[in-house]
C-alpha positions as CSV (number, residue, x, y, z in Angstrom):
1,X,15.4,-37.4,28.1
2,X,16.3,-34.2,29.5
3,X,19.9,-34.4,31.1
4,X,20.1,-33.4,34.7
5,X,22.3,-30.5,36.2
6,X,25.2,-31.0,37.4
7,X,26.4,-29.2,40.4
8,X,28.6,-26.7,38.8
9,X,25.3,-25.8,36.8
10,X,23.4,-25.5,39.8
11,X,25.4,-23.2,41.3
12,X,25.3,-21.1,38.4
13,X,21.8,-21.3,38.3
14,X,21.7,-20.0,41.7
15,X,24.1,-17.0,41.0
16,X,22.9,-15.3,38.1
17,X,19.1,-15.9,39.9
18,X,20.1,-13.3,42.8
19,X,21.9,-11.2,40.5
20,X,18.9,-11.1,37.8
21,X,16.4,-10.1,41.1
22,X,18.7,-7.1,41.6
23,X,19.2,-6.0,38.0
24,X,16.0,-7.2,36.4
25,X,18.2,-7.3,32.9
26,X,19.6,-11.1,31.4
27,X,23.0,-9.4,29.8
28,X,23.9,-7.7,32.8
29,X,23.7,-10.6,35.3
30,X,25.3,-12.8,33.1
31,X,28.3,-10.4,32.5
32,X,28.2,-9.7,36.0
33,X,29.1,-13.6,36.6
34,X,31.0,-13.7,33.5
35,X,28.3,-16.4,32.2
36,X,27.3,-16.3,28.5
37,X,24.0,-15.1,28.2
38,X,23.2,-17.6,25.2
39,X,24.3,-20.7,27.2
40,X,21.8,-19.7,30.1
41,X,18.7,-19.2,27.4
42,X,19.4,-22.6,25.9
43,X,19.6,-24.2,29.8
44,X,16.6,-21.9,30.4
45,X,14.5,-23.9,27.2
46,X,15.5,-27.3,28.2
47,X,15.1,-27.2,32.5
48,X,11.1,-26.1,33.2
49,X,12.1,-24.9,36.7
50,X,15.0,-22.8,35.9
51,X,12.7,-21.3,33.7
52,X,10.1,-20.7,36.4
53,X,12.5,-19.5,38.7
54,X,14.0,-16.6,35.7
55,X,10.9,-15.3,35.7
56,X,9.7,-15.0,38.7
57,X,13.6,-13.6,39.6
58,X,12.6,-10.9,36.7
59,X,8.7,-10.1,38.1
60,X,10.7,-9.0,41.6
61,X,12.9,-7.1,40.0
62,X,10.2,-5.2,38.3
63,X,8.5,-5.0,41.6
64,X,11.7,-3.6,43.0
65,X,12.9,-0.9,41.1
66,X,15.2,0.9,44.0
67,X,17.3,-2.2,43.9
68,X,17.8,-2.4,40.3
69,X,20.9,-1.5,37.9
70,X,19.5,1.1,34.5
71,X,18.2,-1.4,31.6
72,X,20.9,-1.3,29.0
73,X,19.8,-3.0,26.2
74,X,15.5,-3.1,26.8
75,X,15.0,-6.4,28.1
76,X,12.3,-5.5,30.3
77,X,9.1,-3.9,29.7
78,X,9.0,-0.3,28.7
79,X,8.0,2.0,31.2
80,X,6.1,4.3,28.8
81,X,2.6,3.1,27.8
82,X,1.3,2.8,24.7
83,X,-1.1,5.4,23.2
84,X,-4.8,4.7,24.1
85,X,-7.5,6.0,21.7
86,X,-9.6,8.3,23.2
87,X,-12.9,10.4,22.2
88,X,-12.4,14.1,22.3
89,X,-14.9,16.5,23.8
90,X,-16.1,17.3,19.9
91,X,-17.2,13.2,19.8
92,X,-14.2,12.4,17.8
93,X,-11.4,9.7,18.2
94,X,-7.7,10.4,18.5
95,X,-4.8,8.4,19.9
96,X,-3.6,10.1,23.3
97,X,-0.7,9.0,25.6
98,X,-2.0,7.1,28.4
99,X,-1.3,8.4,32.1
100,X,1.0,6.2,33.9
101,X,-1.6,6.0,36.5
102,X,-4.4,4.7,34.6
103,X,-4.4,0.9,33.7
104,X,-3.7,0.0,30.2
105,X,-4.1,-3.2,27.8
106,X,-0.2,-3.0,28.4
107,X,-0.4,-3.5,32.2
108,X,-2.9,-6.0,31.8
109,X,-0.6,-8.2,30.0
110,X,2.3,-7.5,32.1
111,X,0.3,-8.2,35.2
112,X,-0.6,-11.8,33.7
113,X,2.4,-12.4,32.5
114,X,3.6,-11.7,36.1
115,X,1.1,-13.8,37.6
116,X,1.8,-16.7,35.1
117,X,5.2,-16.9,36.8
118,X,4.6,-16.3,40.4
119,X,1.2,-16.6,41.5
120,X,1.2,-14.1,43.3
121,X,-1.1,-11.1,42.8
122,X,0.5,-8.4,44.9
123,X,3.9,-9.0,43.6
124,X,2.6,-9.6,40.1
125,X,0.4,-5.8,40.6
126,X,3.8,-4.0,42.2
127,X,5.7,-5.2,38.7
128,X,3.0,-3.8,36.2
129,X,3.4,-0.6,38.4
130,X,-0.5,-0.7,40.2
131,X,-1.7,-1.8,43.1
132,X,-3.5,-5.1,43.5
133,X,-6.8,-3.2,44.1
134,X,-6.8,-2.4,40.5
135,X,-6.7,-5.5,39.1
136,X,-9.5,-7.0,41.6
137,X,-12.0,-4.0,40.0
138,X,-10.6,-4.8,36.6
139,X,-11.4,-8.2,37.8
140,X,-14.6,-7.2,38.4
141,X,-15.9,-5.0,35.7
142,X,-14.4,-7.7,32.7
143,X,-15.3,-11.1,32.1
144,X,-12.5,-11.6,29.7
145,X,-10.2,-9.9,32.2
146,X,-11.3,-12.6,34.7
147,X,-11.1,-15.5,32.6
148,X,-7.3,-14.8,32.0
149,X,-6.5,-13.6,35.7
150,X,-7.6,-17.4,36.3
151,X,-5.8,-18.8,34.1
152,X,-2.5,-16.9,34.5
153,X,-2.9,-17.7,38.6
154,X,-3.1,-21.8,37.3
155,X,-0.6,-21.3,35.1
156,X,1.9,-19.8,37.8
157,X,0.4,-22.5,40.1
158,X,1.2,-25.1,38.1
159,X,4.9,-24.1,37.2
160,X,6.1,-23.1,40.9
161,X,4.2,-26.5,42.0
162,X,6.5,-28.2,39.0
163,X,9.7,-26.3,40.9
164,X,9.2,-26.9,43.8
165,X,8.5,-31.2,43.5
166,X,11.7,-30.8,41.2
167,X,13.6,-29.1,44.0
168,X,13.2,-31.8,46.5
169,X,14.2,-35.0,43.9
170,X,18.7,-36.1,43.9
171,X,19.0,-34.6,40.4
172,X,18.6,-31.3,41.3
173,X,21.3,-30.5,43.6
174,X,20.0,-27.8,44.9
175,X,20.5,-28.9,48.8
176,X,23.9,-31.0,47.9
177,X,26.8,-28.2,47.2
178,X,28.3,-29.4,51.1
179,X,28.7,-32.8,49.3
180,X,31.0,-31.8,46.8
181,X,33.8,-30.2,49.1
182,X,36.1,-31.4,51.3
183,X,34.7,-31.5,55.0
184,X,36.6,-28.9,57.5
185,X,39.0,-30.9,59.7
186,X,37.7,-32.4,63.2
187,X,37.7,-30.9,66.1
188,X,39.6,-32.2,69.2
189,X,38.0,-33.5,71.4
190,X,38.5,-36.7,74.0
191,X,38.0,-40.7,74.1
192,X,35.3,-39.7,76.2
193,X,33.6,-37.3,74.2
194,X,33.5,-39.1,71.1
195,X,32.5,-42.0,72.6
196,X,29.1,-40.2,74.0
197,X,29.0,-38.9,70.5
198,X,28.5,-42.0,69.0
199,X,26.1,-43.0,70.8
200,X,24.1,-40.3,71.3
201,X,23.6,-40.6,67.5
202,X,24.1,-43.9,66.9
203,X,20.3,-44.7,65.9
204,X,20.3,-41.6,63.6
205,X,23.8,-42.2,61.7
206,X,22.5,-45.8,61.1
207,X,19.2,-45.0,60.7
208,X,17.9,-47.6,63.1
209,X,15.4,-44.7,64.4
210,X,11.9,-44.6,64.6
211,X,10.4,-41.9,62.7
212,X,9.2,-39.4,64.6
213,X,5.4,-39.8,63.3
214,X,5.4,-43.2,64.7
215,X,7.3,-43.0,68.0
216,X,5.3,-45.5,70.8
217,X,2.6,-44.1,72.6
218,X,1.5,-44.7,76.1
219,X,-1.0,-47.3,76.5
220,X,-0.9,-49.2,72.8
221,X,-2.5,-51.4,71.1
222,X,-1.6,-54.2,68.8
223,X,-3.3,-52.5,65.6
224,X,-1.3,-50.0,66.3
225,X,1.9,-51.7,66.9
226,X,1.5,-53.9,63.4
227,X,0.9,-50.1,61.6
228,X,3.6,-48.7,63.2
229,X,6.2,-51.0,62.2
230,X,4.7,-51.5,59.0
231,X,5.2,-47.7,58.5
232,X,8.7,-48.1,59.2
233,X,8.8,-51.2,56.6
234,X,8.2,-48.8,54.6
235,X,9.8,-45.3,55.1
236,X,13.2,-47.9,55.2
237,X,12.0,-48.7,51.1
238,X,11.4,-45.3,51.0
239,X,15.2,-44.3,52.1
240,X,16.6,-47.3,50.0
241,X,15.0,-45.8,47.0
242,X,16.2,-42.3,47.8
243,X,19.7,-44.1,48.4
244,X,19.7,-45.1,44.8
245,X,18.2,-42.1,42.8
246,X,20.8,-40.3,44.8
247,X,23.5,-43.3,43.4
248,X,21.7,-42.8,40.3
249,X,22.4,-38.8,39.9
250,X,26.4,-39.1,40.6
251,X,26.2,-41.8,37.8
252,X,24.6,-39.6,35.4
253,X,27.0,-36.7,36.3
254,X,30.0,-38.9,36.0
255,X,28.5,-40.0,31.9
256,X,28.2,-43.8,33.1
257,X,25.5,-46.0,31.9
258,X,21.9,-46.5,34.4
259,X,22.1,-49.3,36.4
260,X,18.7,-51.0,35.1
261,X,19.7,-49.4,31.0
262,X,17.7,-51.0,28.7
263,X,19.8,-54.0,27.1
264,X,19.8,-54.8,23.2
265,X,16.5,-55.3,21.9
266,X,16.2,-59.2,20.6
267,X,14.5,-60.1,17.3
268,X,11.6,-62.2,17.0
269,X,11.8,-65.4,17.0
270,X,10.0,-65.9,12.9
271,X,13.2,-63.7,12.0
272,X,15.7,-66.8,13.6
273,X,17.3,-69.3,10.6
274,X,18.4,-72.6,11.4
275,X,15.7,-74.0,12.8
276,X,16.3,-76.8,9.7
277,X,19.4,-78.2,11.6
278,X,17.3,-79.4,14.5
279,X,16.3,-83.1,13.2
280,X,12.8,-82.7,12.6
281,X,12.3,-85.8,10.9
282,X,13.5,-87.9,14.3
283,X,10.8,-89.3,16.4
284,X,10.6,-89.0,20.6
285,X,13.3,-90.3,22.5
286,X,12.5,-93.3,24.2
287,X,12.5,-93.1,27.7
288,X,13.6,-96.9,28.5
């Protein structure tokens, strides 16, 4: 099992993200944070959506270039495509250096490699250095061309989908940094006034309100009553839950053992001695 982030992690995360969409290069956004750039590929192998995130932070900085540092040590694709064979005017074939304006197998890939991350063409088009308009006649003209556009777009469905449902579960921490500081002193304010705050959230804080799906309408009817309260039945399990994979997260963080851990496994009962010392050999007790 994979083990969660912790907060401090998250943060980082976060960081070296927005400094890898301005830079477009690994080693100079971690140095930039002072992270090591080895520690971050290792996090990057074991956590799918920080790795769905790196590279969809590295297709907008190749769709940026303006905003980006020079590439130090070539960690992203080489703006110089490779030699394309061509046939001369005299019917013979030599290799020729493509122009940067005409697509190559090169941008291909790095358009689909874009698209496997983002899923989004225009973005994916601006980083292989083409407009989108290209790739829908490629799209077009080749079969095979097609077949891997589609794939690459479910691919780079699939991942930010697998982000984005990770994102909203405790373990991330991506919404949770206010929870690990100290809260900014109160504000003064009167008997009065903090009396009217209370109640004015009252049903909120203790989350005695109805949702706002399922707030009473005029006119009623029992059916509807009977769902409506069974909806809040449940959306209460449903915060309970959320209450404890939330408990569950800090315990993980803090190296304490799951509340439900598996206990010791027992061996079977053919494996048990002693049975001998029972007293086979005496008959039913008598109930009289």
């Amino acid at each position: 099992m994979i083990r969660p982030l912790t907060p401090k992690q998250a943060t980082q995360n976060a960081a070296f993200l927005a400094a890898l969409r301005r830079t477009g290069n690994v080693r100079a956004a971690a140095e930039t944070l002072g992270l090591n750039r080895s520690m971050l590929i290792k996090r990057r192998g074991k956590h799918p959506a920080f790795a769905a995130d790196w590279d969809a932070a590295l297709v907008f900085a190749d769709a940026n270039p303006p905003s980006r540092l020079q590439e130090g040590q070539g960690e992203g694709p080489s703006a110089t495509p490779a030699p394309q064979p061509s046939r001369t005017p005299s019917g013979g074939m030599q290799l020729r250096r493509s122009s940067r304006r005409r697509l190559t197998h090169d941008g291909e890939q790095r358009f689909l490699a874009a698209l496997s991350a983002t899923a989004n063409v225009r973005l994916s088009a601006a980083a292989a250095g083409f407009s989108y308009g290209t790739f829908y006649a490629r799209r077009r003209k080749s079969p095979a061309f097609a077949r891997e556009m589609r794939l690459a777009l479910q691919c780079g469905y699939e991942r930010i989908e697998a982000a984005l449902l990770h994102s909203f579960t405790p373990g991330s921490h991506a919404d949770d940094a206010w929870r690990h500081n100290e809260p900014p002193p109160m504000p003064r304010m009167t008997v009065t006034e903090a009396l009217q705050l209370l109640k004015h959230h009252q049903t909120e804080a203790r989350l005695l309100a109805e949702p706002p799906h399922i707030k009473r309408r005029r006119g009623e009817s029992s059916d509807a009553c009977s769902f409506r309260l069974a909806a809040m039945y449940r959306a209460q399990l449903d915060r309970d839950r959320e209450a404890f994979a939330i408990a569950e997260a800090e315990r993980q963080i803090r190296g304490e053992r799951a509340w439900f851990a598996e206990g010791p496994a027992l061996p079977a009962l053919d494996q048990v001695t002693g049975w001998s010392r029972a007293g086979t050999k005496r008959g039913p007790k008598d109930g009289g």
